[in-house]
KEKE-3310 file (N, C-alpha, C; in steps of 0.2 Angstrom, whole numbers, plus 5000, padded with zeros to 4 digits):
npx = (5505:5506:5496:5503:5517:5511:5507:5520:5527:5518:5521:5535:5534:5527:5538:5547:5539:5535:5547:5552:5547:5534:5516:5507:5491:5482:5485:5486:5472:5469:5458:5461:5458:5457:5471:5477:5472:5478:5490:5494:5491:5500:5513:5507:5511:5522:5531:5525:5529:5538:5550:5547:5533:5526:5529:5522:5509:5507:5511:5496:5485:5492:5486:5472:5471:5475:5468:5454:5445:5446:5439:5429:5432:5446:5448:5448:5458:5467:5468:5466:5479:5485:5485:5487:5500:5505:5511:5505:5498:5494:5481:5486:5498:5500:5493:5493:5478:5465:5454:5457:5451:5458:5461:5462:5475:5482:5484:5492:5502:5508:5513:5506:5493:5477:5465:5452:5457:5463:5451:5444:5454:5453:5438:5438:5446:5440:5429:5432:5438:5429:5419:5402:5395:5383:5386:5395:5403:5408:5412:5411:5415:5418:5433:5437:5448:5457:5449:5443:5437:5435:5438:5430:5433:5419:5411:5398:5392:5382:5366:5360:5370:5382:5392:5410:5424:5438:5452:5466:5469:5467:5474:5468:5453:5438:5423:5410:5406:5416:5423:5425:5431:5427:5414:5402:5397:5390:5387:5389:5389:5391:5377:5369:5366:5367:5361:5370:5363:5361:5355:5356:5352:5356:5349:5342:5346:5345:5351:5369:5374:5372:5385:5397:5411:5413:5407:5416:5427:5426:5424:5436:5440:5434:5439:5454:5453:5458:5448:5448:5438:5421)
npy = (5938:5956:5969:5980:5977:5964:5974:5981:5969:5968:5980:5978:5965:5971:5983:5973:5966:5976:5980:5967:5969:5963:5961:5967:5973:5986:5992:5983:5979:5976:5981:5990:5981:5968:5967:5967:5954:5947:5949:5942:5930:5927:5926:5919:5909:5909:5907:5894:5887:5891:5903:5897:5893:5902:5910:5904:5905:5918:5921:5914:5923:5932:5930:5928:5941:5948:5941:5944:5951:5943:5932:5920:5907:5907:5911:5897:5891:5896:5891:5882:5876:5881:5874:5860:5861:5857:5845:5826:5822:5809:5805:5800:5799:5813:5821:5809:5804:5797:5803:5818:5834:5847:5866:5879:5889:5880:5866:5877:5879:5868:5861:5851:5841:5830:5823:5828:5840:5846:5849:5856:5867:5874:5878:5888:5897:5901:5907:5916:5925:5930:5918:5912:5904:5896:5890:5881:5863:5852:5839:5821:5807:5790:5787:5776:5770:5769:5761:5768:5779:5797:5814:5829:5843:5854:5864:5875:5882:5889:5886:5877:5869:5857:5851:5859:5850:5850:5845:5834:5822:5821:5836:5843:5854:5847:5845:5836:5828:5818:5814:5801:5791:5793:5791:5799:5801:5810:5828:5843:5860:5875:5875:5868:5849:5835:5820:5812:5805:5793:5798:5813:5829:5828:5824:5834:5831:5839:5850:5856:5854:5842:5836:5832:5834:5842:5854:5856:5860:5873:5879:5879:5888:5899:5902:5904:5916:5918:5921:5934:5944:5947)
npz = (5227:5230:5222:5220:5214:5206:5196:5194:5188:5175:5169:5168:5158:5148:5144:5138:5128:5119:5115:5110:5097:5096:5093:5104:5116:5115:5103:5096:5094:5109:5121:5139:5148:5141:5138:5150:5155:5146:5146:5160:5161:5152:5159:5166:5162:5157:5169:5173:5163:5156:5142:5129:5128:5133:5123:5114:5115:5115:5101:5097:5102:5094:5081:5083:5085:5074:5064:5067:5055:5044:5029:5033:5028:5027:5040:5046:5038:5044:5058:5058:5052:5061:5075:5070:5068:5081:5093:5094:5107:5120:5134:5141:5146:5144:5153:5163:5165:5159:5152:5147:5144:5137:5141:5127:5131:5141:5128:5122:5129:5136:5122:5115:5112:5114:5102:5107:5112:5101:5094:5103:5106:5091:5091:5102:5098:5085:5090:5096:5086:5082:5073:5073:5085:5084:5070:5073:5079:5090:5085:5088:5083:5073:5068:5053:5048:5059:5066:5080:5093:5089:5089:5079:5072:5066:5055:5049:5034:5033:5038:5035:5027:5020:5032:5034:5039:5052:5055:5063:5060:5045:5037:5026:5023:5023:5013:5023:5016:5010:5017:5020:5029:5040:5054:5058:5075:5086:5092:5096:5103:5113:5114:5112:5109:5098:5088:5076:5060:5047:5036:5037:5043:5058:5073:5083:5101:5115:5127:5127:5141:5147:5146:5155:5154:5145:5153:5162:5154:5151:5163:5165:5156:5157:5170:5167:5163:5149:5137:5127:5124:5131)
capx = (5508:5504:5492:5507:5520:5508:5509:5526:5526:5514:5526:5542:5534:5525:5541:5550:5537:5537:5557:5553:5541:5526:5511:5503:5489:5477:5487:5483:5465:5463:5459:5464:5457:5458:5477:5480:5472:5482:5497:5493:5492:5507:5515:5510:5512:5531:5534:5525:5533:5546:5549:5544:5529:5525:5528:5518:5503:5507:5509:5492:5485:5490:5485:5467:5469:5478:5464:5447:5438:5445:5434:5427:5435:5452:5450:5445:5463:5473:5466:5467:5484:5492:5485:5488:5508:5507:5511:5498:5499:5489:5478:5488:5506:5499:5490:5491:5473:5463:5452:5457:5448:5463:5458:5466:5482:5484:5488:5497:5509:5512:5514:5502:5486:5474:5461:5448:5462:5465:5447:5442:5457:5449:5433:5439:5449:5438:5423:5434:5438:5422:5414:5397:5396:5380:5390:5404:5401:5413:5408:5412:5415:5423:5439:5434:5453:5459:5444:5444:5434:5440:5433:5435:5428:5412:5408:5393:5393:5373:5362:5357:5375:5386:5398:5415:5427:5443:5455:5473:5474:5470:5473:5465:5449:5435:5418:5410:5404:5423:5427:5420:5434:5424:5407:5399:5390:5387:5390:5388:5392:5388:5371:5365:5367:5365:5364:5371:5355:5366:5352:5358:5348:5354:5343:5347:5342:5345:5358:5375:5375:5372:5390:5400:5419:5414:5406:5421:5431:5421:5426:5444:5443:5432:5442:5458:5452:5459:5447:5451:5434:5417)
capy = (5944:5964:5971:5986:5970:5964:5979:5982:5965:5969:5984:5976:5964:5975:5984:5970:5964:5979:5979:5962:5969:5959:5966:5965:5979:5993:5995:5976:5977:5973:5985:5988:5975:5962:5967:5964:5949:5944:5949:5941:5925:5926:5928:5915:5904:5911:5906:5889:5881:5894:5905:5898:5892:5909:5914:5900:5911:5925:5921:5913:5931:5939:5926:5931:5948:5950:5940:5944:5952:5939:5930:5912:5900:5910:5910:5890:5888:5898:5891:5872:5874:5884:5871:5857:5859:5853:5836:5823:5817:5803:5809:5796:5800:5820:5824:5805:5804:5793:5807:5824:5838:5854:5872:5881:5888:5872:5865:5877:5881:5860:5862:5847:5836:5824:5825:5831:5846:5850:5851:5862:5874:5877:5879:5892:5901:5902:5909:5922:5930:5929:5914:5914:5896:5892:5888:5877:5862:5849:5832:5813:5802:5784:5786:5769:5766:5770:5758:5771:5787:5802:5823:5835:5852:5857:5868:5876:5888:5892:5881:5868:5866:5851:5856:5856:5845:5850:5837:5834:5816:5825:5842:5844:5853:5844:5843:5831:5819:5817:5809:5792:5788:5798:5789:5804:5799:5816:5833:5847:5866:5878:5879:5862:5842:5832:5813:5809:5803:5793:5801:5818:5832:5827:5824:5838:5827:5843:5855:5852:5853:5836:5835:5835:5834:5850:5861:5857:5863:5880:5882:5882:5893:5905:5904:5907:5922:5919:5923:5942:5948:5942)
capz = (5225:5230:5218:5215:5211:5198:5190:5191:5183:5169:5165:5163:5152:5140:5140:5134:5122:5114:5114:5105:5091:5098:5096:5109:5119:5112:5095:5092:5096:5114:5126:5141:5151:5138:5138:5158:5155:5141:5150:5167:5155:5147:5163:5172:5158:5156:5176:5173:5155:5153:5138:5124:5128:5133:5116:5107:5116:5111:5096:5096:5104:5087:5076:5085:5082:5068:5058:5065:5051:5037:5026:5039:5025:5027:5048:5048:5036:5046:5064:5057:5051:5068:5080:5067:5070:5086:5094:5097:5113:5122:5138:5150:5142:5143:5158:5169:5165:5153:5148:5151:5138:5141:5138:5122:5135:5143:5128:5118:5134:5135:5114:5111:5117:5111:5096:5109:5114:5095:5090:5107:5103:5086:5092:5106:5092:5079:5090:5098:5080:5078:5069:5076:5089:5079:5063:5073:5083:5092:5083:5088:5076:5073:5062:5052:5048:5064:5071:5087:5093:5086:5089:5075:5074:5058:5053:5044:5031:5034:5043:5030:5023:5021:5036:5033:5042:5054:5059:5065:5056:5039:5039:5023:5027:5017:5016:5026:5012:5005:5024:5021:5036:5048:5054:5064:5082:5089:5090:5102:5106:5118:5115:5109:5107:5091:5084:5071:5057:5040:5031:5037:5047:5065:5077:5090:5109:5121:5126:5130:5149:5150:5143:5162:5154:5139:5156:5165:5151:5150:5166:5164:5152:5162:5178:5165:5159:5143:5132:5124:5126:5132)
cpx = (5504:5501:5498:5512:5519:5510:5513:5529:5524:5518:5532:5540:5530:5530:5545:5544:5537:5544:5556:5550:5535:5522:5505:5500:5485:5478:5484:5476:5463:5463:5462:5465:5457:5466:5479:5479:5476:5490:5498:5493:5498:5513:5516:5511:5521:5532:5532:5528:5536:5544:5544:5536:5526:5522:5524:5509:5501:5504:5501:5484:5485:5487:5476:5464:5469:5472:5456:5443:5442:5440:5435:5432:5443:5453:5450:5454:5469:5472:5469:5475:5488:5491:5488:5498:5509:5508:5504:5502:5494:5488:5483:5495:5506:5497:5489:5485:5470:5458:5452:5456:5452:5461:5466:5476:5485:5488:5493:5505:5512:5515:5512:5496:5483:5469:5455:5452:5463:5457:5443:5446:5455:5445:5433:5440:5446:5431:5426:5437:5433:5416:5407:5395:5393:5382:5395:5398:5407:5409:5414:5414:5420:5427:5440:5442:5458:5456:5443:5439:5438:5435:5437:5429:5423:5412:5405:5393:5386:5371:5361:5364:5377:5392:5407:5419:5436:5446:5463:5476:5474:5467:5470:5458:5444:5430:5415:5408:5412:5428:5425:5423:5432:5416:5406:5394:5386:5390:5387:5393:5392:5381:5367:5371:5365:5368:5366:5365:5362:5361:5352:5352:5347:5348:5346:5339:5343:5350:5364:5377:5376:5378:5395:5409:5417:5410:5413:5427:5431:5423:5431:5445:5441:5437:5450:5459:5455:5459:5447:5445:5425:5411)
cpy = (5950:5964:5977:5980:5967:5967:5980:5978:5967:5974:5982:5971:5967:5981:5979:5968:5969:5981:5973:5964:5964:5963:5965:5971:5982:5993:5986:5975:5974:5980:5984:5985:5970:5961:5966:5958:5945:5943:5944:5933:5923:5926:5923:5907:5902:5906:5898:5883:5884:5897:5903:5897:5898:5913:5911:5904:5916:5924:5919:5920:5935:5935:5928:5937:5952:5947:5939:5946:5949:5934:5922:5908:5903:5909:5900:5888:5891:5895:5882:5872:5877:5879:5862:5856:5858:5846:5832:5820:5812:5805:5805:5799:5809:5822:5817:5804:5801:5797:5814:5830:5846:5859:5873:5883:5885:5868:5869:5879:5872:5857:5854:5844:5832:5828:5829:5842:5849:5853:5858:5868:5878:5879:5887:5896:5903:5908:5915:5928:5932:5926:5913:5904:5891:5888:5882:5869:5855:5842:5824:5810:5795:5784:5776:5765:5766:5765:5759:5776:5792:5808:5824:5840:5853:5862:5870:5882:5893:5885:5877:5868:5860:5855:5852:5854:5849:5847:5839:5827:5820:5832:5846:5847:5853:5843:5836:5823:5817:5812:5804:5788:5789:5794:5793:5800:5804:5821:5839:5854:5871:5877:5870:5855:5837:5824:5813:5805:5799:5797:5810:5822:5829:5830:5828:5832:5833:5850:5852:5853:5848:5832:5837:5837:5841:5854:5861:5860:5870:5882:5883:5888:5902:5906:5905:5915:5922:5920:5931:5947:5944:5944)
cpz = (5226:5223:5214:5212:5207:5193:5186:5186:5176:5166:5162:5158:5146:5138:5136:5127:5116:5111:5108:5099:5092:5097:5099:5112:5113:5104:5091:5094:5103:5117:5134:5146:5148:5140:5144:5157:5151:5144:5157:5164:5154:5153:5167:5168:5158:5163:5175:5169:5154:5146:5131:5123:5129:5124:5110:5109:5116:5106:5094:5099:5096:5082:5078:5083:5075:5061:5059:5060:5044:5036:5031:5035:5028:5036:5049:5043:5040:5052:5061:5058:5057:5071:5075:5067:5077:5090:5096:5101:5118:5130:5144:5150:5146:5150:5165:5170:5159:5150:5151:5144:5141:5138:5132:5125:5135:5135:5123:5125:5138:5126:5112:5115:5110:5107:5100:5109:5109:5095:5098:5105:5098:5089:5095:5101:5088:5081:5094:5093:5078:5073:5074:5080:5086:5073:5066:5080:5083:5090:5083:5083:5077:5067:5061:5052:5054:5071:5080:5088:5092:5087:5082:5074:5064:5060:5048:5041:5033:5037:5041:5028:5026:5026:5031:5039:5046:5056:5060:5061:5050:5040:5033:5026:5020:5018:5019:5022:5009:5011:5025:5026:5040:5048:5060:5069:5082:5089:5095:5100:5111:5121:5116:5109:5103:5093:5079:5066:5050:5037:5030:5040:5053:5068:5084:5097:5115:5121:5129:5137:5151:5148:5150:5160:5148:5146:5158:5162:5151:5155:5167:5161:5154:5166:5175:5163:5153:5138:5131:5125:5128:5129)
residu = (UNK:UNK:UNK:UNK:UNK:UNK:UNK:UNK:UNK:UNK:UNK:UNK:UNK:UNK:UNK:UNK:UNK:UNK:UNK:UNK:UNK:UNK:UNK:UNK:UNK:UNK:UNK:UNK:UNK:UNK:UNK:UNK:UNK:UNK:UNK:UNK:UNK:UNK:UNK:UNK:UNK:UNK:UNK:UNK:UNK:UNK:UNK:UNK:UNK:UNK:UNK:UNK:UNK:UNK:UNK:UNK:UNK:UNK:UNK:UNK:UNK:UNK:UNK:UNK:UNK:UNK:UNK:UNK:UNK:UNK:UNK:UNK:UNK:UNK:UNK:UNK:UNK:UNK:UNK:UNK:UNK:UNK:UNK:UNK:UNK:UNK:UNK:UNK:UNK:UNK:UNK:UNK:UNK:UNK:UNK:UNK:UNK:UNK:UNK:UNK:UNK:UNK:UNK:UNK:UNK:UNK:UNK:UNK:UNK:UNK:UNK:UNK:UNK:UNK:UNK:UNK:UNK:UNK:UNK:UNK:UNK:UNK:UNK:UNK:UNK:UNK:UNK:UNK:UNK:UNK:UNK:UNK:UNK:UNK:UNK:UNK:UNK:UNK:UNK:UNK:UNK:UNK:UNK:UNK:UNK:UNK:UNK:UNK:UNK:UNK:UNK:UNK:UNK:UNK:UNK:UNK:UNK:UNK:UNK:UNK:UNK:UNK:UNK:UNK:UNK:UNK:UNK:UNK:UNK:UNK:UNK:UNK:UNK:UNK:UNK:UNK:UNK:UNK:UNK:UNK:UNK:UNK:UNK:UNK:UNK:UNK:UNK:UNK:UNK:UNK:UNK:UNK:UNK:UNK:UNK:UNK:UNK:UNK:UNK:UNK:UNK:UNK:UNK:UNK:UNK:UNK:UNK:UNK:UNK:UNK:UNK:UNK:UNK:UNK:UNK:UNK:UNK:UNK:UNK:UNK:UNK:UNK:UNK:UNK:UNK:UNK:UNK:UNK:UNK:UNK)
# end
């Protein structure tokens, strides 16, 4: 597509959104390259799933903006509970692949994925409100009554804290000693690599580079553009 036929694009849908009462652009906290990219997004998302999906990324857009400067405990319960209504879908059923780790888009514009797909969603969400990455990180674990592997997202309130716990089996979010179902392995974020220790004080073993299916995530989300700002 021409660069003036983008635009022309990008105009007709920001005037409909604003026809819809969306709030979407400048007034909603992006400027106005965040907001091209957002709209360039929504767009090719509309053409690829069709409306709604569209609109579950929107929505996910205001939810972003609408509550960056709330209190962390209050971002970690609205963040749990938006991705927490969507379906669990299994990676062969979902994507033809036995493990496939989908960017925050991907799946809200499929409207589900697997325990990997919920807890990156979180993760992505909660560090573009501005939870600090340090605080979060994507952690393994073997769900005992499930007798399976399972992700879910921690977080820490300060650096020595008990993390608390983000999940899609229970949506309750609960400190980590209260989930005597969850036997943590490992744990990673951007920066770092953790073991699991039972007597607690993981053992960080590197960075997460050596982690080839979470860079290959990272780059989706890069070569999306859709996070809101960098």
């Amino acid at each position: 597509m021409t660069q003036p036929g983008l635009r022309r694009l990008l105009r007709i849908a920001h005037t409909l959104l604003v026809a819809a009462g969306i709030n979407l652009g400048v007034a909603g906290g992006l400027g106005a390259d965040e907001f091209s990219r957002s709209m360039q997004t929504l767009l090719r998302v509309e053409q690829d799933y069709g409306h709604y999906a569209s609109q579950r990324v929107n929505n996910w857009y205001q939810l972003i903006n609408d509550y960056r400067d709330e209190h962390p405990r209050d971002q970690l319960e609205l963040v749990n509970n938006f991705f927490n209504q969507m379906a669990f879908i299994n990676d062969t059923d979902h994507w033809g692949e036995e493990d496939y780790w989908a960017t925050p888009v991907q799946m809200l514009a499929t409207n589900g994925g697997d325990c990997e797909d919920f807890s990156i969603a979180k993760y992505f969400t909660l560090r573009e409100m501005g939870v600090p990455e340090e605080r979060m990180r994507l952690t393994y674990v073997k769900a005992l009554q499930l007798d399976q592997a399972h992700m879910v997202l921690t977080y820490y309130p300060s650096p020595d804290a008990e993390p608390l716990v983000l999940d899609n089996l229970d949506t309750s979010i609960l400190p980590s000693s209260q989930r005597t179902d969850l036997l943590p392995v490992y744990s990673f974020n951007g920066n770092g690599l953790w073991l699991a220790k039972r007597e607690g004080n993981d053992e960080r073993v590197g960075r997460s580079e050596r982690l080839s299916r979470w860079q290959e995530v990272i780059a989706r989300v890069n070569d999306e553009q859709l996070l809101m700002t960098r």
